[in-house]
Each structure stands twice: as C-alpha cells, then as structure tokens.
N, C-alpha and C positions, 0 to 999 in steps of 0.2 A: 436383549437380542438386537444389533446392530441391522438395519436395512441400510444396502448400498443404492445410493440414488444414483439413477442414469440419467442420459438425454437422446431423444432421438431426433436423428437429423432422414428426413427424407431426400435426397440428392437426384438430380437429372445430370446427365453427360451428353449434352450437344454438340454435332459434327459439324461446323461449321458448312463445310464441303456438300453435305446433303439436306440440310436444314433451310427451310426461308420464314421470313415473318411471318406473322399472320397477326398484328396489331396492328391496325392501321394508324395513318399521323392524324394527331386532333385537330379538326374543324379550323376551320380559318377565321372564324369571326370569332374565336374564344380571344380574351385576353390573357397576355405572356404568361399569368399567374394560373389562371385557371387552366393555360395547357399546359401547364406543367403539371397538375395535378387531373389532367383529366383521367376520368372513369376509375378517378381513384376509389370514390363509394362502392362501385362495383365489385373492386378489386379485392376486398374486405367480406370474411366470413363475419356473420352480424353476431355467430355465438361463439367469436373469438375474440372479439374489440375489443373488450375489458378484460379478459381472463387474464391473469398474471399467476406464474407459482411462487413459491413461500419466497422469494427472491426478488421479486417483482419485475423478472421477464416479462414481456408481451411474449406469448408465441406470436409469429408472423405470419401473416396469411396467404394462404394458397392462392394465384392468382384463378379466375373465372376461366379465362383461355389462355391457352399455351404460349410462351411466349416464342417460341419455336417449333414447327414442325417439319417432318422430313417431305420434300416435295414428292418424293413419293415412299410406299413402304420399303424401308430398308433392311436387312442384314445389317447391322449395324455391325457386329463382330466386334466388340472393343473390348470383351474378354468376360468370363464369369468374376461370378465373388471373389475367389483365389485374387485373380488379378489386379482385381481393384484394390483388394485390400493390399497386396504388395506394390500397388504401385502410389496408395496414400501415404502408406507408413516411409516408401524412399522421400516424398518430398516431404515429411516432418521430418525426416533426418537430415534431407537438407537443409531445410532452412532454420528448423531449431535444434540438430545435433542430435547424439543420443541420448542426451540429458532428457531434452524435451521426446523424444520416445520413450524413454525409460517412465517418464510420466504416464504415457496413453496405454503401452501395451499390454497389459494385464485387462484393461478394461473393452479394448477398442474392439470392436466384430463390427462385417459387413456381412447381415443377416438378411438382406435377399436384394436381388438384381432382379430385373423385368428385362429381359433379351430384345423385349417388341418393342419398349417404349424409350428405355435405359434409365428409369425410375429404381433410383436403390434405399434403403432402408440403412442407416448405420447405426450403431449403439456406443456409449462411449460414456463412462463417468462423469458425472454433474460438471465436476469442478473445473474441467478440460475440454469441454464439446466448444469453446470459439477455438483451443487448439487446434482440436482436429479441423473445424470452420477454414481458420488459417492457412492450413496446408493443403486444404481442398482447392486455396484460392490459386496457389500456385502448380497445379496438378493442369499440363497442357495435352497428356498425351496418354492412351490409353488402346491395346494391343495394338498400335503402330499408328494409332489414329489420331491425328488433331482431333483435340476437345476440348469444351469451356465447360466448366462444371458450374452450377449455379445450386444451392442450396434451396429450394422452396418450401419447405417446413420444418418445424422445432418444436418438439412436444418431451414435457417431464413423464411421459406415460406412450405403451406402443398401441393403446386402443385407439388414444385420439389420433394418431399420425396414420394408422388402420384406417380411418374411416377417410382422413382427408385424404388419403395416399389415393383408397382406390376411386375416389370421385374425380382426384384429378388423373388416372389413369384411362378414368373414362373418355375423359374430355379429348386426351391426347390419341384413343385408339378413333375414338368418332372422329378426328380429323383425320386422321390416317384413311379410313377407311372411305369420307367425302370425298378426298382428292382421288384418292384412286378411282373411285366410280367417277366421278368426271373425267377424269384424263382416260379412261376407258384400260387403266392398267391393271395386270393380272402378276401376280407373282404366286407360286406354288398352293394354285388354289385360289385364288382371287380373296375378296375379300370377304366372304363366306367364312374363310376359313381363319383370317383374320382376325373377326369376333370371336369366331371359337376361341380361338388362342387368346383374343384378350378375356372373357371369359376365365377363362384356366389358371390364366396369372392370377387376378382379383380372387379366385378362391386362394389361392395360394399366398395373396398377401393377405386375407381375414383369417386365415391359420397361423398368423403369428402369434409369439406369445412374448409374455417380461423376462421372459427366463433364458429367452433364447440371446 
C-alpha cells in the first residue's frame, strides 16, 4: 500500500493598510551581531529545534508574538478558501506556467481560513510544498486587498501544525482584543464577542484531519 506524503503550510495574509508592528527595535547597547539576532531564543519552540523529518527539514518555528497586528479588529474580507485557493493557483501559473500547476493541482487544498486572524491551513504533496512556498511569495493581493503573505509553519503532519496553529491564533486574537480594550473600540459586540469567535475558530482548526 503506497502512503502519499503531504506537507502542511500554515499561512497568515497581512494588510499592510490595517496592520502595525508590534516588535519592538533591539536595545541599543546590544551589539550589531547580537541585534540581529535578538530574541531569537525566544522566537524558537524548544520541542521543535532538532526535529527534522525523514528528509532532514527543520520545521520552522512559530514566532512568540505576532509579527503583525491589525491596529484595530478588522473585517479583513480578503475572501474565503475558494478564493484563496484561486488566487494561489493564478500566481503558480504565473510564474511557473501550467506545467509547474500541473505538478500541484491534484494535491494542493486550502483546508481552512480563520476570517478573524487570516491564518490559513494549506496541504500540498511532500515533493512541491517550496512550489506552492514560491508562488505564495509572489501572491500581493487578495479579494481586492493588498497583502503580504508570510508562511509561519511547516509540518509533514496536520497535528503538529494543529497545535501550533491554534497557539499562535491565540496569541494573534489576545492582541486583537488588548488593543481594542485600550483604544476603548467596539466592533459588533466588542470584544466579548471577539473571544467567542476566536474560541470557535480554534475548535474548528483542532477538527482538522490528514485526510482532509
């Protein structure tokens, strides 16, 4: 019996337009070297350093805080699964032709979107996932919207991208929801209703499965 091996990519879509930092610059008395790597220990799940699969991947690691948040909660509207998934597969055929789709499409699903956060879930045959990687990199725009797509996890299994998916979901709705209780803003239900929602997602991405 043949098993086909996947890879899973956890993707964020940020709006440049409604997004601000929220890392701050390193220290001033660090030296050159050291800020370049500052808070990099941090930035490192400690039960993922050495993990490598049969290939000798590192997955990479989710960072601690977001490197991006919306200043305040948004509507981001930049389209469901459908969409995304038609608007990855246009820029693999742009840039590497139908050939290079012809490679991904039998395998390629985006198996869930998070509306609150724009944390997506994609699946995609072992041998192809920097393909798809690639054409994520050149992906600027999504239901009408500028966006940078940034890649923040890589797992040969959708448990472990499960679990770091919904920790960094968390991380991303707790900022969402800080800013808004300080800026004292309310959107359909303030942010009450916010956790609910994020809540809801997080059950909804621990009901993923390999199959899907």
């Amino acid at each position: 019996m043949v098993r086909f091996k996947n890879r899973y990519l956890l993707v964020e879509f940020l709006v440049p337009s409604t997004f601000i930092p929220t890392i701050p610059n390193p220290p001033r008395h660090l030296s050159e070297e050291e800020a370049l790597n500052f808070d990099e220990d941090d930035q490192h799940d400690e039960e993922d350093e050495e993990e490598e699969d049969e290939e000798g991947d590192v997955l990479s690691p989710i960072p601690k805080i977001p490197f991006l948040v919306p200043s305040s909660p948004p509507a981001l509207g930049i389209g469901d699964e459908q969409v995304i998934y038609k608007a990855i597969r246009g820029s693999v055929q742009d840039v590497f032709g139908d050939e290079g789709w012809g490679r991904v499409a039998s395998s390629f699903r985006v198996i869930y979107h998070s509306p609150l956060t724009s944390l997506t879930f994609i699946r995609i045959a072992r041998p192809y996932y920097r393909l798809i990687w690639s054409g994520l990199t050149f992906l600027n725009s999504l239901g009408g919207k500028n966006v940078i797509p940034r890649v923040v996890g890589v797992s040969g299994t959708i448990k472990k991208l499960q679990n770091r998916g919904i920790s960094y979901h968390r991380l991303v709705v707790a900022q969402l929801i800080a800013r808004s209780t300080s800026a004292s803003a309310s959107i359909g239900g303030g942010s009450g209703k916010m956790g609910k929602e994020g809540e809801r997602e997080r059950e909804e991405i621990g009901r993923l499965s390999e199959g899907q």
